[in-house]
N, C-alpha and C positions, 0 to 999 in steps of 0.2 A: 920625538918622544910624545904619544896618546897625553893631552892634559883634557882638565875636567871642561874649559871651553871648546875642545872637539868632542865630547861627550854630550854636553847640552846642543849644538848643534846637530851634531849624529840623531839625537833623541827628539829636535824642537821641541827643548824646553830650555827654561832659564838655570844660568847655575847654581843659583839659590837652590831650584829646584834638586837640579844632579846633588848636591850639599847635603841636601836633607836626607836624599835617600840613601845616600851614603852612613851621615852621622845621624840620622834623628828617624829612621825609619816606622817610625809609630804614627808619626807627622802628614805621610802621604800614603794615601790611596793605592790599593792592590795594581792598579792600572797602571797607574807613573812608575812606583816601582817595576815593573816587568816591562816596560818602555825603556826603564831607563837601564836596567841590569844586561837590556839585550843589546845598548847600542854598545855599554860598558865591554863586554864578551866580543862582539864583531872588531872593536878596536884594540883589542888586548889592553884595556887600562886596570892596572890596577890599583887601586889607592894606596897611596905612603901612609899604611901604620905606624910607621915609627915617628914620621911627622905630625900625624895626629896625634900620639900619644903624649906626645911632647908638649907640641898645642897646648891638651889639656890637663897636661899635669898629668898623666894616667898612663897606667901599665900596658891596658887594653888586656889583660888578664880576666879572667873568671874560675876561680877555685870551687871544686865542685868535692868534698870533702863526704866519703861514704861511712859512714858509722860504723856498721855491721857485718860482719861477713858474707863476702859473696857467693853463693853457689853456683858454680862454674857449668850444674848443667841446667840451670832455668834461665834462660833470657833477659827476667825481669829487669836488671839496670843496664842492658845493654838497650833494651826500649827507652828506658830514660835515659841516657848519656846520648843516643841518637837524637832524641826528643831537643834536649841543650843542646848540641852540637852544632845541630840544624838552624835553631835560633840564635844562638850566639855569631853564625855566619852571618847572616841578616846584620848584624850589626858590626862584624870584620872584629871579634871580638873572637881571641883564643880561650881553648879550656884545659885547665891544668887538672887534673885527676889526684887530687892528694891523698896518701896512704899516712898512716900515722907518724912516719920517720919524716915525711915530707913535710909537713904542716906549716914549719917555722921558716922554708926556705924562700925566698922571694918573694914582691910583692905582688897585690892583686886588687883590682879594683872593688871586688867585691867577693861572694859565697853564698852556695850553692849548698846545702845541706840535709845529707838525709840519712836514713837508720840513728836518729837518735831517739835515744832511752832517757827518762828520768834521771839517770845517773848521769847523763854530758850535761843536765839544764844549765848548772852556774858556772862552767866555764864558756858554753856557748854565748851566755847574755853578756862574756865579757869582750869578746868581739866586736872594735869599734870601726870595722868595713860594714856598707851594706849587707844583707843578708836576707836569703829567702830558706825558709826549713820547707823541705819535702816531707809532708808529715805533721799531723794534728797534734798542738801543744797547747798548754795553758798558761804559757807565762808570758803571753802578748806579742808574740815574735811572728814576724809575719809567716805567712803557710799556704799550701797547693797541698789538695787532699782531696781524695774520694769522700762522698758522703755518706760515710760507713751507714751509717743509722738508718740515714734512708734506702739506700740499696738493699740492707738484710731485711729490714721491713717490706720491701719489693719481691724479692723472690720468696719470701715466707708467706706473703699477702696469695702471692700466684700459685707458690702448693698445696697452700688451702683448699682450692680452686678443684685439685684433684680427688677429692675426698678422701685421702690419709684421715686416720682416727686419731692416730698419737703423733706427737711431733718432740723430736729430741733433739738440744742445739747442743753443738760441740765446738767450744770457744778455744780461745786460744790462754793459755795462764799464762800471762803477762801483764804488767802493772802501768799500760799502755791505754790512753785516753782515745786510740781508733778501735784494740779490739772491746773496752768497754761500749764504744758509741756500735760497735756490730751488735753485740749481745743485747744492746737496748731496742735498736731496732727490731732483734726476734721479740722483744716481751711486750713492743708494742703492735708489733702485727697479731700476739696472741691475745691481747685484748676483745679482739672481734670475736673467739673462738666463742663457740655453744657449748658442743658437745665434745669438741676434740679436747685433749688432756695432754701434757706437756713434763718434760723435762730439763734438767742445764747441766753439760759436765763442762770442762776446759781443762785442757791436755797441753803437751810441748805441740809449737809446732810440725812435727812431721806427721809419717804415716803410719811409721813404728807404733807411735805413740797413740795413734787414733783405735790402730788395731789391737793393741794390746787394749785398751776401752773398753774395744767390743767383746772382748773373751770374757770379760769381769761382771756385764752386765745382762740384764735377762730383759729380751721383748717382745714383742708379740708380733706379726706379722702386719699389715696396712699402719706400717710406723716410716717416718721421714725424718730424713735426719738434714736438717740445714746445718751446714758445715760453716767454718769461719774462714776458712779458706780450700782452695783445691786442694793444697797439700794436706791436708785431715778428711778432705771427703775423699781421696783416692785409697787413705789409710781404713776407713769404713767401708768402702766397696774393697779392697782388700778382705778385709775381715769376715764381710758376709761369705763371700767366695770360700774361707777358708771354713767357714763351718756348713758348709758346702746349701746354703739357703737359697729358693728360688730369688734374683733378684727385684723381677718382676711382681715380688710382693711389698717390695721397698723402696721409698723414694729419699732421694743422694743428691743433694745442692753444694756448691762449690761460689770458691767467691777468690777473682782474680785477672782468669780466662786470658793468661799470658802465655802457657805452655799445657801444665801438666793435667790440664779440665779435655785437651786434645789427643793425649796418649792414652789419658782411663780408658778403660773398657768395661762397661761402654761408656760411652762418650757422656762427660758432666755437661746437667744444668748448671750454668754459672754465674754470678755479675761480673760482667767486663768490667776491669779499668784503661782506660786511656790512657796508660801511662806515657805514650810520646809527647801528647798534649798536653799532658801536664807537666812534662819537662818544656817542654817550649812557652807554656804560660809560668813556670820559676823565673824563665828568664827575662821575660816583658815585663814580670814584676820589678824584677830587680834592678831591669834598665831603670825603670821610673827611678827605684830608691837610690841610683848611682847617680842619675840625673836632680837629685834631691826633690824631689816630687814625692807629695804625701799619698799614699795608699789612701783608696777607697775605704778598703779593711783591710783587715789585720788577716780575718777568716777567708781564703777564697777556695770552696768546695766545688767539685766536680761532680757531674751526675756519673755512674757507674750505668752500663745495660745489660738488660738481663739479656741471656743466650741461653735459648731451648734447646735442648739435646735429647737423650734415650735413657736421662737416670729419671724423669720422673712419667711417671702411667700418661697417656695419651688424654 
Protein backbone atom coordinates (compact mmCIF):
# COMPACT_ATOMS: atom_id res chain seq x y z
CA UNK A 1 0.00 0.00 0.00
CA UNK A 2 1.34 3.69 -1.74
CA UNK A 3 1.86 5.77 1.75
CA UNK A 4 2.60 9.61 1.90
CA UNK A 5 6.49 8.55 2.76
CA UNK A 6 6.84 6.89 -0.75
CA UNK A 7 5.25 9.99 -2.19
CA UNK A 8 7.77 12.35 -0.60
CA UNK A 9 10.46 10.26 -1.70
CA UNK A 10 8.89 9.44 -5.24
CA UNK A 11 8.70 13.62 -5.29
CA UNK A 12 12.34 14.46 -3.19
CA UNK A 13 10.51 16.32 -0.90
CA UNK A 14 9.75 16.05 2.77
CA UNK A 15 6.32 14.86 4.03
CA UNK A 16 5.60 17.88 5.56
CA UNK A 17 5.80 19.09 2.21
CA UNK A 18 3.47 15.97 0.52
CA UNK A 19 0.99 17.23 3.75
CA UNK A 20 0.63 20.58 2.74
CA UNK A 21 -0.16 19.90 -0.76
CA UNK A 22 -2.38 17.65 0.16
CA UNK A 23 -4.26 19.52 3.10
CA UNK A 24 -3.18 23.33 2.84
CA UNK A 25 -2.63 23.69 -0.82
CA UNK A 26 -2.46 27.69 -0.78
CA UNK A 27 0.79 26.99 1.21
CA UNK A 28 2.90 25.75 -1.53
CA UNK A 29 4.14 26.87 -4.85
CA UNK A 30 2.67 25.91 -8.38
CA UNK A 31 6.00 23.89 -8.73
CA UNK A 32 5.67 21.43 -5.57
CA UNK A 33 2.48 21.03 -6.19
CA UNK A 34 2.67 19.49 -9.90
CA UNK A 35 5.92 17.68 -8.48
CA UNK A 36 4.16 16.32 -6.05
CA UNK A 37 0.57 15.53 -7.77
CA UNK A 38 2.63 13.76 -10.41
CA UNK A 39 4.61 11.42 -8.18
CA UNK A 40 0.95 11.10 -6.25
CA UNK A 41 -0.71 9.82 -9.94
CA UNK A 42 2.66 7.49 -10.99
CA UNK A 43 2.04 5.58 -7.49
CA UNK A 44 -1.64 5.44 -7.59
CA UNK A 45 -1.79 7.16 -3.85
CA UNK A 46 -4.81 8.35 -2.97
CA UNK A 47 -5.34 10.12 0.22
CA UNK A 48 -7.71 8.82 3.02
CA UNK A 49 -10.62 11.46 3.13
CA UNK A 50 -12.28 9.90 5.46
CA UNK A 51 -9.20 9.93 7.62
CA UNK A 52 -8.78 13.40 7.30
CA UNK A 53 -12.14 14.22 7.79
CA UNK A 54 -12.12 12.65 10.84
CA UNK A 55 -8.67 14.26 11.82
CA UNK A 56 -10.32 17.38 11.56
CA UNK A 57 -13.64 17.21 12.77
CA UNK A 58 -14.87 17.87 9.03
CA UNK A 59 -17.21 16.61 6.43
CA UNK A 60 -14.90 17.49 3.74
CA UNK A 61 -18.13 18.72 2.13
CA UNK A 62 -18.90 21.96 0.25
CA UNK A 63 -22.52 22.91 -0.44
CA UNK A 64 -22.93 25.00 -3.33
CA UNK A 65 -26.69 26.29 -2.94
CA UNK A 66 -28.18 27.90 -6.42
CA UNK A 67 -30.87 30.43 -5.66
CA UNK A 68 -32.53 31.01 -8.99
CA UNK A 69 -33.54 29.10 -11.71
CA UNK A 70 -31.47 27.52 -14.11
CA UNK A 71 -31.79 27.85 -17.72
CA UNK A 72 -30.90 24.55 -19.24
CA UNK A 73 -29.85 26.16 -22.54
CA UNK A 74 -27.15 28.79 -21.25
CA UNK A 75 -24.01 27.38 -19.96
CA UNK A 76 -23.68 29.88 -17.40
CA UNK A 77 -23.54 27.78 -14.00
CA UNK A 78 -22.21 24.84 -15.61
CA UNK A 79 -18.94 27.48 -16.10
CA UNK A 80 -19.15 28.02 -12.51
CA UNK A 81 -19.84 24.59 -11.01
CA UNK A 82 -16.74 23.57 -13.38
CA UNK A 83 -15.04 26.59 -11.93
CA UNK A 84 -15.64 24.96 -8.03
CA UNK A 85 -15.35 21.61 -8.92
CA UNK A 86 -11.90 22.17 -10.24
CA UNK A 87 -10.90 23.97 -7.11
CA UNK A 88 -12.51 22.04 -4.50
CA UNK A 89 -10.23 19.02 -6.20
CA UNK A 90 -7.27 20.96 -5.34
CA UNK A 91 -8.20 20.52 -1.88
CA UNK A 92 -9.88 16.59 -2.18
CA UNK A 93 -12.88 18.43 -1.00
CA UNK A 94 -16.46 17.17 -2.39
CA UNK A 95 -19.46 19.25 -3.92
CA UNK A 96 -22.77 18.71 -2.96
CA UNK A 97 -25.30 20.70 -5.46
CA UNK A 98 -28.25 21.61 -3.18
CA UNK A 99 -31.76 22.26 -4.54
CA UNK A 100 -34.25 23.53 -2.07
CA UNK A 101 -35.71 20.03 -0.84
CA UNK A 102 -32.02 19.37 -0.09
CA UNK A 103 -30.75 22.18 1.90
CA UNK A 104 -31.43 20.55 5.41
CA UNK A 105 -29.86 17.16 4.54
CA UNK A 106 -26.36 16.49 5.89
CA UNK A 107 -23.53 18.30 6.86
CA UNK A 108 -20.98 20.44 5.18
CA UNK A 109 -18.18 22.28 6.01
CA UNK A 110 -18.99 25.29 4.57
CA UNK A 111 -21.27 27.31 1.21
CA UNK A 112 -21.14 28.23 -1.69
CA UNK A 113 -23.95 30.73 -2.69
CA UNK A 114 -25.44 32.21 -5.62
CA UNK A 115 -28.73 33.75 -7.39
CA UNK A 116 -29.58 35.49 -4.25
CA UNK A 117 -32.18 38.11 -4.13
CA UNK A 118 -33.01 40.60 -1.38
CA UNK A 119 -35.54 38.38 -0.36
CA UNK A 120 -32.91 35.25 0.85
CA UNK A 121 -30.75 38.26 2.93
CA UNK A 122 -32.11 37.20 6.50
CA UNK A 123 -32.22 33.74 6.35
CA UNK A 124 -28.79 33.57 4.53
CA UNK A 125 -27.14 35.79 7.46
CA UNK A 126 -28.47 33.00 9.65
CA UNK A 127 -26.11 30.51 8.47
CA UNK A 128 -23.32 29.73 10.98
CA UNK A 129 -21.04 27.46 8.31
CA UNK A 130 -18.57 29.55 6.39
CA UNK A 131 -19.80 31.17 3.40
CA UNK A 132 -18.80 32.69 0.29
CA UNK A 133 -22.08 34.55 -1.89
CA UNK A 134 -21.52 34.59 -5.68
CA UNK A 135 -22.80 37.73 -6.13
CA UNK A 136 -22.69 41.66 -4.89
CA UNK A 137 -24.53 42.32 -1.55
CA UNK A 138 -24.66 44.75 1.02
CA UNK A 139 -25.14 43.22 4.28
CA UNK A 140 -21.14 42.40 4.75
CA UNK A 141 -21.26 38.75 3.71
CA UNK A 142 -18.32 37.98 1.97
CA UNK A 143 -18.56 38.09 -2.20
CA UNK A 144 -16.85 37.18 -5.93
CA UNK A 145 -18.28 39.49 -8.49
CA UNK A 146 -17.76 41.11 -11.71
CA UNK A 147 -17.12 44.64 -11.42
CA UNK A 148 -20.41 45.65 -12.98
CA UNK A 149 -19.68 49.32 -12.72
CA UNK A 150 -16.64 49.36 -14.05
CA UNK A 151 -17.12 46.87 -17.08
CA UNK A 152 -20.45 48.92 -18.37
CA UNK A 153 -18.47 52.03 -17.96
CA UNK A 154 -15.68 50.06 -20.22
CA UNK A 155 -17.63 49.21 -23.13
CA UNK A 156 -19.77 52.43 -22.96
CA UNK A 157 -16.48 54.43 -22.69
CA UNK A 158 -15.32 52.31 -25.97
CA UNK A 159 -18.70 53.00 -28.07
CA UNK A 160 -18.13 56.29 -27.58
CA UNK A 161 -15.25 55.94 -29.45
CA UNK A 162 -17.38 55.01 -32.61
CA UNK A 163 -19.25 58.08 -32.87
CA UNK A 164 -22.87 56.99 -32.11
CA UNK A 165 -24.90 60.23 -31.37
CA UNK A 166 -27.52 58.91 -28.97
CA UNK A 167 -26.78 56.22 -26.67
CA UNK A 168 -29.84 54.14 -25.00
CA UNK A 169 -29.19 51.81 -21.84
CA UNK A 170 -31.47 49.03 -21.39
CA UNK A 171 -31.12 47.62 -17.78
CA UNK A 172 -32.35 45.06 -16.27
CA UNK A 173 -35.71 45.81 -13.55
CA UNK A 174 -34.46 44.13 -10.65
CA UNK A 175 -33.96 45.46 -7.10
CA UNK A 176 -30.41 43.98 -7.43
CA UNK A 177 -27.20 45.89 -6.21
CA UNK A 178 -25.13 44.42 -9.61
CA UNK A 179 -27.69 45.51 -12.01
CA UNK A 180 -27.77 49.06 -10.15
CA UNK A 181 -23.80 49.04 -10.14
CA UNK A 182 -24.17 48.21 -14.41
CA UNK A 183 -26.65 51.14 -14.81
CA UNK A 184 -24.16 53.28 -12.93
CA UNK A 185 -21.47 52.63 -14.77
CA UNK A 186 -23.35 53.67 -18.23
CA UNK A 187 -24.14 57.15 -16.35
CA UNK A 188 -20.73 57.54 -15.45
CA UNK A 189 -19.18 56.75 -18.80
CA UNK A 190 -22.00 59.51 -20.05
CA UNK A 191 -20.57 61.96 -18.07
CA UNK A 192 -17.58 62.61 -20.57
CA UNK A 193 -20.44 63.02 -23.31
CA UNK A 194 -20.58 66.58 -25.33
CA UNK A 195 -22.74 66.34 -27.84
CA UNK A 196 -24.14 62.76 -27.53
CA UNK A 197 -27.68 62.63 -25.63
CA UNK A 198 -28.81 59.57 -23.78
CA UNK A 199 -31.53 57.60 -22.61
CA UNK A 200 -32.48 54.56 -19.62
CA UNK A 201 -35.23 51.90 -19.85
CA UNK A 202 -35.00 48.54 -17.69
CA UNK A 203 -37.05 45.65 -18.89
CA UNK A 204 -37.33 41.71 -17.48
CA UNK A 205 -34.41 39.97 -18.30
CA UNK A 206 -35.06 38.20 -21.52
CA UNK A 207 -35.27 39.06 -25.22
CA UNK A 208 -38.94 39.00 -25.35
CA UNK A 209 -38.99 41.63 -23.21
CA UNK A 210 -36.17 43.81 -24.69
CA UNK A 211 -38.04 43.38 -28.07
CA UNK A 212 -41.16 44.20 -27.16
CA UNK A 213 -39.16 47.79 -25.87
CA UNK A 214 -38.22 48.38 -29.11
CA UNK A 215 -41.84 48.27 -30.68
CA UNK A 216 -42.99 50.98 -27.98
CA UNK A 217 -40.24 53.44 -28.64
CA UNK A 218 -39.30 55.77 -31.40
CA UNK A 219 -35.20 56.48 -32.48
CA UNK A 220 -33.29 57.64 -34.77
CA UNK A 221 -30.69 55.89 -36.58
CA UNK A 222 -26.50 56.42 -35.28
CA UNK A 223 -28.17 55.31 -31.76
CA UNK A 224 -26.35 52.49 -29.55
CA UNK A 225 -27.80 50.56 -27.25
CA UNK A 226 -25.67 49.23 -24.30
CA UNK A 227 -27.45 46.39 -23.12
CA UNK A 228 -27.30 44.97 -19.34
CA UNK A 229 -26.77 41.88 -20.46
CA UNK A 230 -26.54 39.42 -23.83
CA UNK A 231 -29.84 38.21 -23.25
CA UNK A 232 -31.57 41.90 -23.75
CA UNK A 233 -29.07 42.94 -26.54
CA UNK A 234 -29.94 39.72 -28.58
CA UNK A 235 -33.79 40.93 -27.64
CA UNK A 236 -32.76 44.41 -29.43
CA UNK A 237 -31.06 43.01 -32.41
CA UNK A 238 -34.19 40.88 -32.56
CA UNK A 239 -36.13 43.82 -32.69
CA UNK A 240 -34.27 45.96 -35.22
CA UNK A 241 -34.51 42.94 -37.51
CA UNK A 242 -38.06 42.74 -37.03
CA UNK A 243 -38.79 46.34 -38.07
CA UNK A 244 -36.74 45.39 -40.79
CA UNK A 245 -33.86 48.50 -39.96
CA UNK A 246 -30.34 48.61 -41.57
CA UNK A 247 -28.36 47.30 -38.62
CA UNK A 248 -25.39 48.76 -39.66
CA UNK A 249 -26.97 51.95 -38.60
CA UNK A 250 -26.91 50.80 -34.83
CA UNK A 251 -24.78 49.83 -32.34
CA UNK A 252 -25.68 46.63 -29.83
CA UNK A 253 -23.47 45.92 -26.60
CA UNK A 254 -24.02 42.80 -24.57
CA UNK A 255 -22.61 42.00 -21.13
CA UNK A 256 -21.80 38.33 -20.00
CA UNK A 257 -20.11 36.59 -23.17
CA UNK A 258 -20.89 33.07 -21.79
CA UNK A 259 -23.00 31.78 -24.76
CA UNK A 260 -25.73 33.77 -26.21
CA UNK A 261 -23.26 37.26 -27.36
CA UNK A 262 -21.97 33.80 -29.68
CA UNK A 263 -25.18 32.69 -31.41
CA UNK A 264 -26.56 36.54 -32.16
CA UNK A 265 -26.33 37.49 -35.50
CA UNK A 266 -24.32 39.14 -35.85
CA UNK A 267 -22.08 38.35 -33.54
CA UNK A 268 -22.34 40.94 -29.90
CA UNK A 269 -19.79 43.29 -28.63
CA UNK A 270 -19.61 42.12 -25.13
CA UNK A 271 -17.99 42.27 -21.46
CA UNK A 272 -16.77 38.86 -20.66
CA UNK A 273 -17.05 37.40 -17.27
CA UNK A 274 -14.85 34.80 -16.06
CA UNK A 275 -17.09 33.00 -14.46
CA UNK A 276 -14.76 29.64 -14.08
CA UNK A 277 -12.48 31.93 -12.19
CA UNK A 278 -14.52 33.16 -10.17
CA UNK A 279 -15.87 30.01 -9.18
CA UNK A 280 -12.38 28.73 -8.25
CA UNK A 281 -11.63 32.14 -6.32
CA UNK A 282 -15.37 31.21 -4.06
CA UNK A 283 -13.60 28.49 -3.24
CA UNK A 284 -9.91 29.73 -2.14
CA UNK A 285 -12.05 32.20 -0.41
CA UNK A 286 -13.86 29.94 1.53
CA UNK A 287 -10.97 27.58 2.27
CA UNK A 288 -9.48 30.51 4.09
CA UNK A 289 -12.89 31.22 6.11
CA UNK A 290 -13.13 27.15 6.73
CA UNK A 291 -9.57 27.35 7.85
CA UNK A 292 -10.67 30.43 10.17
CA UNK A 293 -8.51 32.96 8.44
CA UNK A 294 -9.86 36.54 8.35
CA UNK A 295 -10.62 37.84 4.73
CA UNK A 296 -8.77 40.58 3.24
CA UNK A 297 -12.42 41.87 2.25
CA UNK A 298 -15.46 41.28 2.35
CA UNK A 299 -15.71 42.88 -1.39
CA UNK A 300 -13.54 40.77 -3.92
CA UNK A 301 -14.37 42.08 -7.56
CA UNK A 302 -13.27 40.71 -10.91
CA UNK A 303 -12.32 42.61 -13.88
CA UNK A 304 -14.83 41.59 -16.66
CA UNK A 305 -13.16 42.00 -20.72
CA UNK A 306 -14.36 43.58 -23.25
CA UNK A 307 -14.84 41.24 -26.67
CA UNK A 308 -15.12 43.02 -30.11
CA UNK A 309 -17.45 41.74 -32.38
CA UNK A 310 -19.66 42.93 -35.64
CA UNK A 311 -22.58 44.89 -33.41
CA UNK A 312 -20.63 47.96 -33.21
CA UNK A 313 -19.39 50.19 -36.60
CA UNK A 314 -15.51 49.50 -37.27
Amino acid sequence: MVTLKDVALKANVSKMTVSRVINHPELVTDELKTLVHQAMEELGYKPNTVARALAQNRTMIVKVLILEEMDSTEPYYMHLIKGIAEALDQYHYALQLVTENTYELGGGDGYIITGMTREDYDWVKEIQAPLIIFGENDIHLPFVDSDNQKAVETITTFAMTKGYEHYIYVGMDVPELFAASRKQGFLNAMVQATSQTYEIYQVKNSAMAAEQLLQAMTFEPNTCFICATDRIALGIQRGLKNQRLNLSDYGITGFDGVFLDCIASPKLTTMKQDIEYMGKKCVQLLMERIDGKQLQSVANFCDATLIERETLRK
